[in-house]
N, CA, C and O atoms as CSV, one atom per row, in Angstrom:
chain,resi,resn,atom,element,x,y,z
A,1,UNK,N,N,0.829,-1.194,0.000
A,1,UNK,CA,C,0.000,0.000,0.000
A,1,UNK,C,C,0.868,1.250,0.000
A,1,UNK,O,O,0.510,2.184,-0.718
A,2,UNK,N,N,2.383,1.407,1.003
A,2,UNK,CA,C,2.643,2.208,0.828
A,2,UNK,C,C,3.810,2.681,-0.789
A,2,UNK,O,O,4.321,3.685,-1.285
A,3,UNK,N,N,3.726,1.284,-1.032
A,3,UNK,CA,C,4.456,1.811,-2.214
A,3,UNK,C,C,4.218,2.436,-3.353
A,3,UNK,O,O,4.888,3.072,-4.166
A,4,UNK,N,N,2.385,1.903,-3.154
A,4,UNK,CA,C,1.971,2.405,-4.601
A,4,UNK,C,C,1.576,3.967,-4.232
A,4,UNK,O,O,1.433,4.720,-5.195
A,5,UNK,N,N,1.406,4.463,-3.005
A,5,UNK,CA,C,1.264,5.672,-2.466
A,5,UNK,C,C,2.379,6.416,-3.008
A,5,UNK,O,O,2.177,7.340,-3.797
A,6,UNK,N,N,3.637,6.054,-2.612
A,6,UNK,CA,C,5.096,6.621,-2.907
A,6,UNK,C,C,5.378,6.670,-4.395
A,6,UNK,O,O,6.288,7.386,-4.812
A,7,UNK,N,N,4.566,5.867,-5.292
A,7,UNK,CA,C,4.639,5.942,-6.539
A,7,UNK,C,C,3.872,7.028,-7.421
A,7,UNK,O,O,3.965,7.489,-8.559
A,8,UNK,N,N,3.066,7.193,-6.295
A,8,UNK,CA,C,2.291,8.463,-7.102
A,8,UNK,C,C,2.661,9.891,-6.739
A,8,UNK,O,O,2.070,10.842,-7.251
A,9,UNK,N,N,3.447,10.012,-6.029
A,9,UNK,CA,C,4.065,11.064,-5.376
A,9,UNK,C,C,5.219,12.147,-6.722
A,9,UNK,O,O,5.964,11.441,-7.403
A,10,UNK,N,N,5.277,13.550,-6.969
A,10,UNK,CA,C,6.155,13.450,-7.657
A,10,UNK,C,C,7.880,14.015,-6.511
A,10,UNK,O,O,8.126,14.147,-5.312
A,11,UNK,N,N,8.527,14.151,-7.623
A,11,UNK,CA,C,9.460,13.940,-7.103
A,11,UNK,C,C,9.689,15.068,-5.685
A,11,UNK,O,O,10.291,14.520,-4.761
A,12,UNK,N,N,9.315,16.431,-5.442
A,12,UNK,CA,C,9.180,17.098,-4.856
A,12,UNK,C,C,8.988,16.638,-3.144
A,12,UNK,O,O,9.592,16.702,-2.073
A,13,UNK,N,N,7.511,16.066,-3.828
A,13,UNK,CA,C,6.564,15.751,-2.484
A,13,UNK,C,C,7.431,14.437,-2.018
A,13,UNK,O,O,7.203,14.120,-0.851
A,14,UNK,N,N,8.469,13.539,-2.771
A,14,UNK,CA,C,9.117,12.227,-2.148
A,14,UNK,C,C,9.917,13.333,-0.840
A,14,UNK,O,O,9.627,13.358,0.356
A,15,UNK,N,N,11.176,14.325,-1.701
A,15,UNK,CA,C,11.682,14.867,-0.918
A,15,UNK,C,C,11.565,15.275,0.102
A,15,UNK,O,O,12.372,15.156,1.024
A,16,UNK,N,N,10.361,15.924,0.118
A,16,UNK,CA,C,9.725,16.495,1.587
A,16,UNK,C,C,9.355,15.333,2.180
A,16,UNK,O,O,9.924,15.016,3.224
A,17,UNK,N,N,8.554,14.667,1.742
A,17,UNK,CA,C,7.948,13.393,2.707
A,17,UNK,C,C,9.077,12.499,3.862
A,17,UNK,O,O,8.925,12.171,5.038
A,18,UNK,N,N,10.369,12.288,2.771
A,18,UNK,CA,C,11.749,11.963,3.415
A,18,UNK,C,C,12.135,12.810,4.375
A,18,UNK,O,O,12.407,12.425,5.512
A,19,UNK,N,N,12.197,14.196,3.946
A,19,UNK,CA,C,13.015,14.916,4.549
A,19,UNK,C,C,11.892,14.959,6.070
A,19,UNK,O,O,12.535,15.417,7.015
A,20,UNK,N,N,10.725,14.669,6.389
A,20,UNK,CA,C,9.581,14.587,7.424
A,20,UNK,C,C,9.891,13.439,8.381
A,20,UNK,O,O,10.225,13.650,9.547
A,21,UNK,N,N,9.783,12.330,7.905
A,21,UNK,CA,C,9.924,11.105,7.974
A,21,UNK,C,C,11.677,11.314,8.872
A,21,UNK,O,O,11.983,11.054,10.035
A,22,UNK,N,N,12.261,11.707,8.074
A,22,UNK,CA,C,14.058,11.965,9.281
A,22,UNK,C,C,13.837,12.455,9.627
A,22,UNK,O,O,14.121,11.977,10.726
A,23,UNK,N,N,13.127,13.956,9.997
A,23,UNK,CA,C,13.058,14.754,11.176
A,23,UNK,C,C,12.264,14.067,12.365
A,23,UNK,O,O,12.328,14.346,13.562
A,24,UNK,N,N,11.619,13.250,11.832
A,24,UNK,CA,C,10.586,12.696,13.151
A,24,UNK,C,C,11.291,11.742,13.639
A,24,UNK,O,O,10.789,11.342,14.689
A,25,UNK,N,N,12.373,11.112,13.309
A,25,UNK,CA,C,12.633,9.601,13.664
A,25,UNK,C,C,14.345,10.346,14.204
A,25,UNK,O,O,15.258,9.641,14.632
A,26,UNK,N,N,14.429,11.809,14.050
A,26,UNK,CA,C,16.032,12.158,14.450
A,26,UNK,C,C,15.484,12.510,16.052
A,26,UNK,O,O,16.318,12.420,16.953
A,27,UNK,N,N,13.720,13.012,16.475
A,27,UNK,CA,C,13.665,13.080,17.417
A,27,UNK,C,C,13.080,12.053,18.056
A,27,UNK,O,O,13.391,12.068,19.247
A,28,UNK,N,N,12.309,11.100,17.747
A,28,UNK,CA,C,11.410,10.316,18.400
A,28,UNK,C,C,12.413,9.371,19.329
A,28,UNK,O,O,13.601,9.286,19.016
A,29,UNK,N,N,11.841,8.607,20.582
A,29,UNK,CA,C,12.334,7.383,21.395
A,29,UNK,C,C,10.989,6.330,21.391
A,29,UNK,O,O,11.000,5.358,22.147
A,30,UNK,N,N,10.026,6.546,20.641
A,30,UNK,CA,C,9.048,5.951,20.839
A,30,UNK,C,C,9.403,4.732,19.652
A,30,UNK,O,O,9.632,4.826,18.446
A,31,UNK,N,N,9.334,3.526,20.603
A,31,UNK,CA,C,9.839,2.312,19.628
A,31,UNK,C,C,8.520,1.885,19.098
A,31,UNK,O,O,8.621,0.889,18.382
A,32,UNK,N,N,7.324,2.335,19.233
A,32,UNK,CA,C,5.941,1.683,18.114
A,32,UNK,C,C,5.955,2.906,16.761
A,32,UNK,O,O,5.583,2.667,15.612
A,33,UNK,N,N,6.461,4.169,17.246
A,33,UNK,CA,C,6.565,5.025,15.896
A,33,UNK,C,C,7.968,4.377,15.052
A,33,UNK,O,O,7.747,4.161,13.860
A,34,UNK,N,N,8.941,4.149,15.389
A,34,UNK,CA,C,9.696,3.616,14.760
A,34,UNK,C,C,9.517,1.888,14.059
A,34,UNK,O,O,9.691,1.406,12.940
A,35,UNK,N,N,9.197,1.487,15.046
A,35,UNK,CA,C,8.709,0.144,14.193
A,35,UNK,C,C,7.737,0.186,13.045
A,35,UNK,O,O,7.797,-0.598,12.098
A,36,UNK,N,N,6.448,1.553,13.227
A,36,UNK,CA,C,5.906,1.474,11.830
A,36,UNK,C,C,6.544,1.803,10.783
A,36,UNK,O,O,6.410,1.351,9.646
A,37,UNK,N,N,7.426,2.804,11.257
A,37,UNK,CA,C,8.132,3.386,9.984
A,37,UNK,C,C,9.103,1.988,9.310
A,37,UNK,O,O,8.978,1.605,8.147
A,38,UNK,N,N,9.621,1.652,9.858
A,38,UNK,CA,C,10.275,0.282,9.778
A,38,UNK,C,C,9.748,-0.723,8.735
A,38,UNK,O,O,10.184,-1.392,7.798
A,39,UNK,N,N,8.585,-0.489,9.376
A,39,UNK,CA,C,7.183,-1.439,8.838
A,39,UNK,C,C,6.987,-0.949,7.407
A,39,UNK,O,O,7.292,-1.637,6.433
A,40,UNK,N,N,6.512,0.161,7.336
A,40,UNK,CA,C,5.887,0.886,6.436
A,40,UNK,C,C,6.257,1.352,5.566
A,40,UNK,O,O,5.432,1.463,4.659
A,41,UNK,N,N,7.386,1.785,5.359
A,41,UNK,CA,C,8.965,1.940,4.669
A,41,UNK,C,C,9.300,1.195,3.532
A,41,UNK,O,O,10.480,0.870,3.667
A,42,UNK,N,N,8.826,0.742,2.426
A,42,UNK,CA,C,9.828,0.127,1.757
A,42,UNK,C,C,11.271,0.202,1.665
A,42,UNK,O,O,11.697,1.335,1.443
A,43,UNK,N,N,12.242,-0.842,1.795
A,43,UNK,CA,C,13.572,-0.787,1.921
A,43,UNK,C,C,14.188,0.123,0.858
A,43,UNK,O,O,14.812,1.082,1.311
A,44,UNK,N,N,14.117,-0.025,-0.740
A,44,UNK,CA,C,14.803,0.789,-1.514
A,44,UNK,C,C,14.371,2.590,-1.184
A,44,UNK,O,O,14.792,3.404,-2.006
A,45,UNK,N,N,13.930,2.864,-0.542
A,45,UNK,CA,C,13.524,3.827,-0.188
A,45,UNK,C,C,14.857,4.846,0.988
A,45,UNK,O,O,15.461,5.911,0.865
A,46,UNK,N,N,14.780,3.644,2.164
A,46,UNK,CA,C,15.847,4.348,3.070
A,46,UNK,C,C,16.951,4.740,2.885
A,46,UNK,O,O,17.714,5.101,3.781
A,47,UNK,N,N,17.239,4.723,1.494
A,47,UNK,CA,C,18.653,5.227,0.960
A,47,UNK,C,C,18.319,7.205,0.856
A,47,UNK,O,O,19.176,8.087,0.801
A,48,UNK,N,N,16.860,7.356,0.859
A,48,UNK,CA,C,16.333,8.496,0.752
A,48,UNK,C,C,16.642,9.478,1.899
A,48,UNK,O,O,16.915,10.674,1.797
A,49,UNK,N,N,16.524,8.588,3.216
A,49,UNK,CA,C,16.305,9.318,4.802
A,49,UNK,C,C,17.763,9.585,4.904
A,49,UNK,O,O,18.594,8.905,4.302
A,50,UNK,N,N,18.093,10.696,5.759
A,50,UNK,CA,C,19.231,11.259,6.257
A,50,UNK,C,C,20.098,9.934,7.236
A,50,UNK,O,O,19.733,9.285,8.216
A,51,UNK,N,N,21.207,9.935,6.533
A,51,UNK,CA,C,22.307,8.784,7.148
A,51,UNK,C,C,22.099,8.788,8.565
A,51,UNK,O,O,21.936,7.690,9.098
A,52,UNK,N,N,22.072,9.901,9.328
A,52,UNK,CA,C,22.466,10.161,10.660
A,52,UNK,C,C,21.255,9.371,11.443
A,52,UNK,O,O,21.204,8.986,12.612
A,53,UNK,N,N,20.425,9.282,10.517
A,53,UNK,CA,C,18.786,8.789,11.044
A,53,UNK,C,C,19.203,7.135,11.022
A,53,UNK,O,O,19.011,6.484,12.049
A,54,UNK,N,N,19.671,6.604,10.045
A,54,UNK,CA,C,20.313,5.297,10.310
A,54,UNK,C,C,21.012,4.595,10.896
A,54,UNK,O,O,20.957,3.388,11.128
A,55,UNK,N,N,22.053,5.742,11.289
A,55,UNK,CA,C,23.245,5.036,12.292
A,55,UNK,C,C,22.611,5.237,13.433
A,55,UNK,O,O,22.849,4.298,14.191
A,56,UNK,N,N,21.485,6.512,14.196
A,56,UNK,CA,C,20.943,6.376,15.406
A,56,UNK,C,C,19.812,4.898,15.474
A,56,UNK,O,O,19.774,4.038,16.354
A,57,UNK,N,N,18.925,5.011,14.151
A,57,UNK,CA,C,17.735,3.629,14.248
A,57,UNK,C,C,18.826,2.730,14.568
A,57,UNK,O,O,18.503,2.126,15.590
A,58,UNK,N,N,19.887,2.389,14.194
A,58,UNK,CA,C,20.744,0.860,14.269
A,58,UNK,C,C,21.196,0.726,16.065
A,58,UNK,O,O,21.366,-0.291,16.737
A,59,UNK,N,N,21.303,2.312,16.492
A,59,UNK,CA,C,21.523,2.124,18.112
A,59,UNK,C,C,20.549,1.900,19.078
A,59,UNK,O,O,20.590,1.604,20.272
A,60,UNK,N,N,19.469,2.160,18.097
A,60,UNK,CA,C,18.391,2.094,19.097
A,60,UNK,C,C,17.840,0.591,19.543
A,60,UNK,O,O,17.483,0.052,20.591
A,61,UNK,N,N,17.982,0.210,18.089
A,61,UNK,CA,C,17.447,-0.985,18.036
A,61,UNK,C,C,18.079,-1.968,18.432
A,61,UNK,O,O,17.496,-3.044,18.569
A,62,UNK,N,N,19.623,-1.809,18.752
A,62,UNK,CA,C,20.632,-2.626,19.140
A,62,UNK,C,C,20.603,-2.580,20.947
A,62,UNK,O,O,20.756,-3.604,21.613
A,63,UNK,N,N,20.415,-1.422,21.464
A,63,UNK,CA,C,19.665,-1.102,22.303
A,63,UNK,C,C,18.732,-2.143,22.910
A,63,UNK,O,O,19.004,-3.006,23.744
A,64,UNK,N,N,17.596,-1.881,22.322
A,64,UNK,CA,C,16.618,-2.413,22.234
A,64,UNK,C,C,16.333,-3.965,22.550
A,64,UNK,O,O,15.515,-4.477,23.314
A,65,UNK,N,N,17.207,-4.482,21.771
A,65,UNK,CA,C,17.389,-5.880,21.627
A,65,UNK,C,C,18.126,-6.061,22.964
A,65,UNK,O,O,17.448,-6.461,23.910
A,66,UNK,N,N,19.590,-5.785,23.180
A,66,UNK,CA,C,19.981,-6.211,24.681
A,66,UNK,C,C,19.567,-6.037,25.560
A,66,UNK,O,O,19.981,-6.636,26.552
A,67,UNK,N,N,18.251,-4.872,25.660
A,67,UNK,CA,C,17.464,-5.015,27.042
A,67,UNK,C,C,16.052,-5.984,26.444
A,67,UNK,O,O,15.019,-5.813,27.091
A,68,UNK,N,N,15.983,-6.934,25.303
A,68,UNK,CA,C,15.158,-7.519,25.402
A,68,UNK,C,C,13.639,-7.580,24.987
A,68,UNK,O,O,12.631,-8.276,25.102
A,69,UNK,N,N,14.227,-6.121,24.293
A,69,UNK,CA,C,12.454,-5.438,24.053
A,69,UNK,C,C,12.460,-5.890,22.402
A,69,UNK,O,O,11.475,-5.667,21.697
């Protein structure tokens, strides 16, 4: 669903949508907003979101995992 959403998007509105999508996830700690995005996200896509947003999701989630959650 969300891909064919992202497909109709032009190129503008991808940018912004990305550039939304990293601002929310450079501040969020809430691990059910991040898991949708996760979720919801097609993979060829996250090459789109700001790096810095990746190397923090990878701590979080690494995080995450050694306390079990």
């Amino acid at each position: 669903m969300a891909l064919v959403l992202l497909e109709e998007l032009d190129t503008d509105d991808k940018k912004q949508l990305f550039n939304l999508i990293s601002d929310l996830l450079k501040l969020t700690d809430n691990y059910p907003v991040i898991r949708s995005l996760l979720y919801i996200l097609p993979g060829e896509y996250w090459v789109n979101i700001d790096r810095v947003v990746g190397i923090r999701l990878d701590n979080v989630l690494l995080s995450d995992v050694r306390v079990g959650i």
